[in-house]
VOGU-3710 file (C-alpha; in Angstrom, 3 decimals, decimal comma):
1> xxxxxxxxxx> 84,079/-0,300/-18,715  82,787/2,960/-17,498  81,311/5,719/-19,600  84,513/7,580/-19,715  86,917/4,929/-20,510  84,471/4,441/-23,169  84,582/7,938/-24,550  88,167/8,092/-24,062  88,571/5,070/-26,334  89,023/6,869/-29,921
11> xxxxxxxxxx> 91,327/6,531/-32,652  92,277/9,940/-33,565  92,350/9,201/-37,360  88,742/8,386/-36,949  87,810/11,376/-34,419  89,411/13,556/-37,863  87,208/12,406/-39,972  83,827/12,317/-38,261  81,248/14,412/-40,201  80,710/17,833/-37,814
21> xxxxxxxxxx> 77,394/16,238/-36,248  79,480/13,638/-34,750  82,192/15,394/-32,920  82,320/15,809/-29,342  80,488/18,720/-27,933  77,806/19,369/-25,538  76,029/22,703/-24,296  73,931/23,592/-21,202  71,566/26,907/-20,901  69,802/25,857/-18,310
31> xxxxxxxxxx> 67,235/24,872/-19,560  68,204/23,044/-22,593  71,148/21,620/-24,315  72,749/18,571/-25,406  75,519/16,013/-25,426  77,385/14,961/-28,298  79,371/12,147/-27,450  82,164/11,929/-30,110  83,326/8,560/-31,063  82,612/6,024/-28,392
41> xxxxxxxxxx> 83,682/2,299/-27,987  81,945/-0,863/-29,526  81,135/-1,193/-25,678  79,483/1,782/-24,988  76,144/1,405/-23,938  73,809/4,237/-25,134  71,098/3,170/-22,921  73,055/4,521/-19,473  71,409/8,004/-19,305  72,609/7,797/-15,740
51> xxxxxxxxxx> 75,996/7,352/-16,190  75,853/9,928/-19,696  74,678/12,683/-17,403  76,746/11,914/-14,138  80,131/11,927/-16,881  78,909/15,300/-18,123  77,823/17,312/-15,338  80,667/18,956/-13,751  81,194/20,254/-17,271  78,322/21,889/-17,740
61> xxxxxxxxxx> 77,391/22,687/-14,256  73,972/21,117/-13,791  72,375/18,935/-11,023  72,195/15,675/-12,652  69,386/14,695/-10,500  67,213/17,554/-11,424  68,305/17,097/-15,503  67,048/14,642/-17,861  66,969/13,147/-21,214  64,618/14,307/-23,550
71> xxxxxxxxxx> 63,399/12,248/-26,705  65,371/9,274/-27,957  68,900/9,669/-28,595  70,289/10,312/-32,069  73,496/8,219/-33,767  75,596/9,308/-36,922  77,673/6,420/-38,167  80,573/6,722/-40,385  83,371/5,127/-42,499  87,457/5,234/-42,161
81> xxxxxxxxxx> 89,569/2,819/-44,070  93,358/2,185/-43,693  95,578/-0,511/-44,737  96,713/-3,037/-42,481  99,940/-4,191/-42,178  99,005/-7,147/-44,707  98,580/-4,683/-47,410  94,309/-5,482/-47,041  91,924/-2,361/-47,158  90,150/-2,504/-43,747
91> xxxxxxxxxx> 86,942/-0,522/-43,504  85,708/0,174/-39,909  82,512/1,854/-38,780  81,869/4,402/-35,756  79,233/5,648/-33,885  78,453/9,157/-32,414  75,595/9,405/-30,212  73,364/13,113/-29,718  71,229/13,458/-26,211  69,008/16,331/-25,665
101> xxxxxxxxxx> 69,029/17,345/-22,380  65,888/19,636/-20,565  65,045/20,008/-16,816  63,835/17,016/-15,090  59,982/17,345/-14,276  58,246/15,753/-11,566  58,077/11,775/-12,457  54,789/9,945/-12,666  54,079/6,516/-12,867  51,711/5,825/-15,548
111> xxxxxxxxxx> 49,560/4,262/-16,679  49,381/4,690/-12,731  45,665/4,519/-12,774  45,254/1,048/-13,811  47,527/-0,120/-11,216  46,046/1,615/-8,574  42,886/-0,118/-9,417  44,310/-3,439/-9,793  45,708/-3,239/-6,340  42,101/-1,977/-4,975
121> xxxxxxxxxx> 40,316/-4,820/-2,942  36,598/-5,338/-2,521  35,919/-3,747/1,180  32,274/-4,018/3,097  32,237/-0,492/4,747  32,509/-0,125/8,114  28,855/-0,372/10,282  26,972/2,599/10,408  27,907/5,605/13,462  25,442/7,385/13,199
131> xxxxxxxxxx> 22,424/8,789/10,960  24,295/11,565/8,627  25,984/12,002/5,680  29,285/13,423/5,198  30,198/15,450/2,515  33,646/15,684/0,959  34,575/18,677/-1,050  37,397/17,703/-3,897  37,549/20,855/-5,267  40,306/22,732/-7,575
141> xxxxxxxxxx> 43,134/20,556/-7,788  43,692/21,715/-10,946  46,479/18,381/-11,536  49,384/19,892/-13,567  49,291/23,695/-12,519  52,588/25,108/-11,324  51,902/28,180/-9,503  53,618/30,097/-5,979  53,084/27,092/-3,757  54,464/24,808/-6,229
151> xxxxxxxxxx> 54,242/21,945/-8,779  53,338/18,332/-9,460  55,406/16,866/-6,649  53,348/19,447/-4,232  50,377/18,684/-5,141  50,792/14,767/-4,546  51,967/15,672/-1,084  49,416/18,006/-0,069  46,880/15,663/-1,567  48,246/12,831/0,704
161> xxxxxxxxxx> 48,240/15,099/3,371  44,724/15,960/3,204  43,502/12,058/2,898  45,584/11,436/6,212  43,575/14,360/7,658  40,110/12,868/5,804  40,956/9,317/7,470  40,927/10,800/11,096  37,866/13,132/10,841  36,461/10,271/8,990
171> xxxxxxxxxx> 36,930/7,885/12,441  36,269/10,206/14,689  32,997/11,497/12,840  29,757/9,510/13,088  27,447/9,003/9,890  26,300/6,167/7,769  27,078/7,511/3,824  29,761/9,519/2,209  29,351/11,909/-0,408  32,255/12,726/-2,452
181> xxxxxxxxxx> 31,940/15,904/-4,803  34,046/17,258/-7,275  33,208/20,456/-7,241  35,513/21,209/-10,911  38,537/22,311/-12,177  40,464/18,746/-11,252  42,603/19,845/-14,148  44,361/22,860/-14,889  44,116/22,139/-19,086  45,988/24,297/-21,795
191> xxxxxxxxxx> 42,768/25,977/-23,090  42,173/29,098/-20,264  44,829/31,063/-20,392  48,197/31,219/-22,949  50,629/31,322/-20,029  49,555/27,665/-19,111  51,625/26,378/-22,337  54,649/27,565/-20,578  54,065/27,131/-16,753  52,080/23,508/-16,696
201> xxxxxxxxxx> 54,224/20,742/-15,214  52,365/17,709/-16,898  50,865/17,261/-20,639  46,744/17,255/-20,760  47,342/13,219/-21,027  49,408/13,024/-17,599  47,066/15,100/-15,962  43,741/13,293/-16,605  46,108/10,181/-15,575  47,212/11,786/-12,454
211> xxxxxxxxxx> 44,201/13,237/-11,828  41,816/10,355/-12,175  44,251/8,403/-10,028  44,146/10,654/-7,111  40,640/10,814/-7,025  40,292/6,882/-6,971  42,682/7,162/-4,074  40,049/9,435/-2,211  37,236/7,499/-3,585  39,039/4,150/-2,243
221> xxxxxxxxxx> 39,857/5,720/1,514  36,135/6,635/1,562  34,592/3,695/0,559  35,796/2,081/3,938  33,790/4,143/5,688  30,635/4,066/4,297  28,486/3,768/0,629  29,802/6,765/-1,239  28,035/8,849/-3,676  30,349/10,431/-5,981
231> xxxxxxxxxx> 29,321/13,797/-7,863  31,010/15,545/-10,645  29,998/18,852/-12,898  31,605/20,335/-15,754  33,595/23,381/-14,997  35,839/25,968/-17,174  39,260/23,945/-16,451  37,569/20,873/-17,323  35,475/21,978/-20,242  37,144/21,545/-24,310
241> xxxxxxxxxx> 37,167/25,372/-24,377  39,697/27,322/-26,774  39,967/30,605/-24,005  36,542/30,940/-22,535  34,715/30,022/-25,499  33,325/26,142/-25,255  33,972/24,266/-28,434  31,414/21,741/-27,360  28,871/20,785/-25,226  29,131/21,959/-21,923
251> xxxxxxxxxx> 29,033/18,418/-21,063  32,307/17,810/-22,892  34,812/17,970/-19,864  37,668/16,029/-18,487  35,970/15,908/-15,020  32,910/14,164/-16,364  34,947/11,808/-18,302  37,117/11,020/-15,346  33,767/10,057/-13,442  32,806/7,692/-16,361
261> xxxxxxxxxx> 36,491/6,308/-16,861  36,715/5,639/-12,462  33,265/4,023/-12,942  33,951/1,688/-15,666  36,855/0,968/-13,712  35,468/-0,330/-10,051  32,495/-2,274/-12,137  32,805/-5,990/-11,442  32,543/-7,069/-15,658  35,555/-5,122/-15,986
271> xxxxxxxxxx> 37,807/-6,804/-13,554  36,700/-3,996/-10,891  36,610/-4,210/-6,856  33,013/-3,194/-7,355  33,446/-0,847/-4,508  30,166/0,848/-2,635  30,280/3,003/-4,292  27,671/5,285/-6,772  28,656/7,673/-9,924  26,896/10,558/-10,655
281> xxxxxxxxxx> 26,624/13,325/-13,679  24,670/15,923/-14,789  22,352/15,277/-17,909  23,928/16,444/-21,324  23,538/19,914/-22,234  23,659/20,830/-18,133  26,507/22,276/-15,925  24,871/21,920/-12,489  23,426/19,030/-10,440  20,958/18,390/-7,361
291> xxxxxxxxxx> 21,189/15,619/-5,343  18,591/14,528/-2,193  20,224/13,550/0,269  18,202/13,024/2,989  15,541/15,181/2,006  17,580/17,980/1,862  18,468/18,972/-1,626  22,287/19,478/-2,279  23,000/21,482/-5,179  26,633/21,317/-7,366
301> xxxxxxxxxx> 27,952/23,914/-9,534  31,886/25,137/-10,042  30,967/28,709/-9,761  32,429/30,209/-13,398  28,837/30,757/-14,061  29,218/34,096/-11,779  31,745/36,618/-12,677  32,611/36,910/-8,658  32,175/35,556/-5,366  29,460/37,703/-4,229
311> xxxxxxxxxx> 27,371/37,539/-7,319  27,208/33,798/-7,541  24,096/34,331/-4,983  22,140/36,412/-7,902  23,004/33,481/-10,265  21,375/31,057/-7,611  18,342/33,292/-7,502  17,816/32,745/-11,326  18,313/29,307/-11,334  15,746/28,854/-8,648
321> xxxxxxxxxx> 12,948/31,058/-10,648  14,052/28,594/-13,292  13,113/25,464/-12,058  16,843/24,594/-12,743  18,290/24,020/-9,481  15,974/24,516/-6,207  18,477/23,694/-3,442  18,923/24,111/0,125  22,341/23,873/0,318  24,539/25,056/-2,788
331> xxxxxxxxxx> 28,280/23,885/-3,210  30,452/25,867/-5,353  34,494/26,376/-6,009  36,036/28,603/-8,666  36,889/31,065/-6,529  40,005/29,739/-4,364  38,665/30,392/-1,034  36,671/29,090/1,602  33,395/30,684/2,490  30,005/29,807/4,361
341> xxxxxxxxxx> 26,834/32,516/4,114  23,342/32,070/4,590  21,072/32,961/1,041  17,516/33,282/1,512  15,107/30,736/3,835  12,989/27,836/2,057  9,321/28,832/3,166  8,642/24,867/3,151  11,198/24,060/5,899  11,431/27,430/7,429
351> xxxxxxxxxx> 15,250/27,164/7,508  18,072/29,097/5,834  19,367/27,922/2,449  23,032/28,224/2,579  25,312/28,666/0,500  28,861/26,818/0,716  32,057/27,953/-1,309  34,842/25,381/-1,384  38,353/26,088/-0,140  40,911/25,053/-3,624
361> xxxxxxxxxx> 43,213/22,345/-2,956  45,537/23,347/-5,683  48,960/25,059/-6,284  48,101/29,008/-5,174  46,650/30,802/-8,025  48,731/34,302/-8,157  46,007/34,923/-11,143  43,569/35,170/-8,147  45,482/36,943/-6,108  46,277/39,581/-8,413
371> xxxxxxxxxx> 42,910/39,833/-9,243  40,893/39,683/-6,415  43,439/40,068/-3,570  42,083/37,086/-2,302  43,672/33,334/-2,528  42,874/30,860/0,381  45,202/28,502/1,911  44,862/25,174/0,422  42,283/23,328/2,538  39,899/20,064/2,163
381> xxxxxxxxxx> 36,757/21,309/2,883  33,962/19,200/4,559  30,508/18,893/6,416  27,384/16,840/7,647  24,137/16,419/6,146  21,444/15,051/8,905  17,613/14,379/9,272  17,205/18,020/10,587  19,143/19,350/6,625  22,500/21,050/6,843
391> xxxxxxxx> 24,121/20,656/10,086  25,976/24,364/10,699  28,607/23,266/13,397  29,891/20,641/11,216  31,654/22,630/8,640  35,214/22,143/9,031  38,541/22,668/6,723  40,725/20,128/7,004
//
């Protein structure tokens, strides 16, 4: 029977009685609203959202694909009573069922993370091309942020997109290591600014899910390449903030504890395809990290530290003096643009130090481009580390 016949199927002395929560109505904004079915059938099935919203929608003038149910449905039950044609009392019970209804957001699989991981094989790289490193820069995706160029569903696809693009440089490139950093902000988070309560297309749960999961996806790719290092930092999407106060450590950031969760994940003891692959944090307390590679010393930071683009170079000098980070190459993000400069010349090598902004991979930021006037075109960002240190001509966007 379908959901009409089943709606259609009431007994008008017991439609006359239902309390007022149980008659038929339904509303549509929207936005919001809700379906009140009425008395329905002892075969109604209030498990068919499909077929509830398909009945309704000409009604009310919505999309049924692009609506959805929200919560679990509500039922009010009541009593009639008659007397049959025996003379005997017969008491009968009916059910009215209440669905909320609120615009369908982007779907996501979860927990999708542990499946992805489950499906992961072991893989032995591929033999060395060549004697350089690549470095691959995951920076501001910023999971869950709806902004001009989008939401959830194009993210995924531009983050497809730019693996596709990563798998052909990747085999066309020659090098014997992969280094994969996060350069921050792979969540958007609630905690920044007030607007994100109201424009974010996933919960902070969904987006450390979809995040972490997309990142394994890279990480996977990668790993059947070459070894990969993988490098994460804290950053001010990331961090347990309440506006741009921290309310911990500066240590205490989803980014970190994605790196931890994707690590626990590939090791062997815990069911893991114990990829080639290596995991790497700052020390607690600290928001920036050096790596050698090579000799040459890489240095990660997101780039909040600086209160603009052109003065992150004057932070860099201070953390030099400081002992805290004496690199020859520094990596930042933040900023939602791509940039390469040269900053300074290391008197032990006698070349430049250079300084490499990230392009963002996320959703647009208009924030930025109100701001600044400036907000790059969505871009995977990438380069080679050789013998010789930095290799210029290598820096692509992809």
């Amino acid at each position: 029977m379908s959901i009409r016949d089943s709606l259609n199927k009431r007994r008008p002395v017991a439609e006359e009685s239902a309390p007022e929560q149980a008659k038929m109505r339904a509303e549509w904004d929207g936005t919001a609203g809700f379906i009140q079915t009425g008395k329905v059938s002892d075969d109604f099935d209030e498990q068919d959202f499909e077929g509830i919203l398909n009945e309704f929608a000409d009604e009310l003038h919505y999309d049924p694909a692009k609506v959805e149910i929200a919560g679990n449905p509500q039922v009010v039950v009541w009593e009639t009573g008659f007397r049959n044609k025996d003379g005997e009392w017969e008491k009968h019970k009916h059910h009215s069922w209440r669905y909320h209804l609120a615009v369908r957001r982007w779907a996501v699989d979860l927990p999708a993370l542990y499946a992805e991981v489950r499906r992961t094989k072991s893989v032995q790289p591929k033999k060395p091309t060549g004697e350089s490193t690549v470095v691959v820069c995951w920076a501001d995706i910023q999971t869950g942020k709806v902004d001009h160029l989008g939401g959830v569903k194009e993210l995924l696809l531009r983050l497809q997109e730019k693996r596709e693009n990563l798998n052909a440089y990747l085999k066309r490139s020659r090098f014997d290591r992969i280094i994969i950093a996060d350069v921050g902000d792979i969540v958007e988070g609630f905690d920044n600014v007030t607007a994100q309560t109201r424009t974010n297309g996933l919960s902070l749960m969904d987006q450390v899910e979809v995040a972490a999961t997309e990142f394994w996806k890279t990480i996977t790719l990668c790993a059947k390449h070459a070894p990969v290092d993988v490098l994460s930092i804290p950053s001010n999407h990331g961090q347990w903030r309440r506006g741009k106060d921290l309310v911990g450590k500066p240590t205490d950031d989803w980014g970190l504890a994605i790196s931890k969760r994707l690590e626990w994940h590939n090791n062997p003891d815990n069911q893991g395809p114990n990829l080639p692959v290596e995991f790497h944090r700052p020390p607690e307390w600290c928001e920036t990290l050096q790596f050698d590679v090579r000799g040459t010393r890489l240095g990660l930071a997101h780039g909040h530290q600086a209160s603009g683009a052109d003065r992150v170079k004057t932070w860099w000098e201070k953390m030099t003096h400081g002992g805290v980070m004496d690199c020859h190459v520094l990596l930042t993000g933040h900023f939602h643009y791509a940039s390469l400069r040269p900053h300074g010349r290391d008197q032990v090598t006698g070349k430049a130090r250079w300084h490499i902004q990230a392009s963002t991979l996320d959703n647009g930021s208009a924030w930025v481009m109100n701001k600044m006037g400036e907000d790059g075109d969505p871009a995977l960002t990438v380069f080679q580390i050789n013998n010789d240190g930095f290799d210029v001509q290598s820096f692509a966007l992809l």
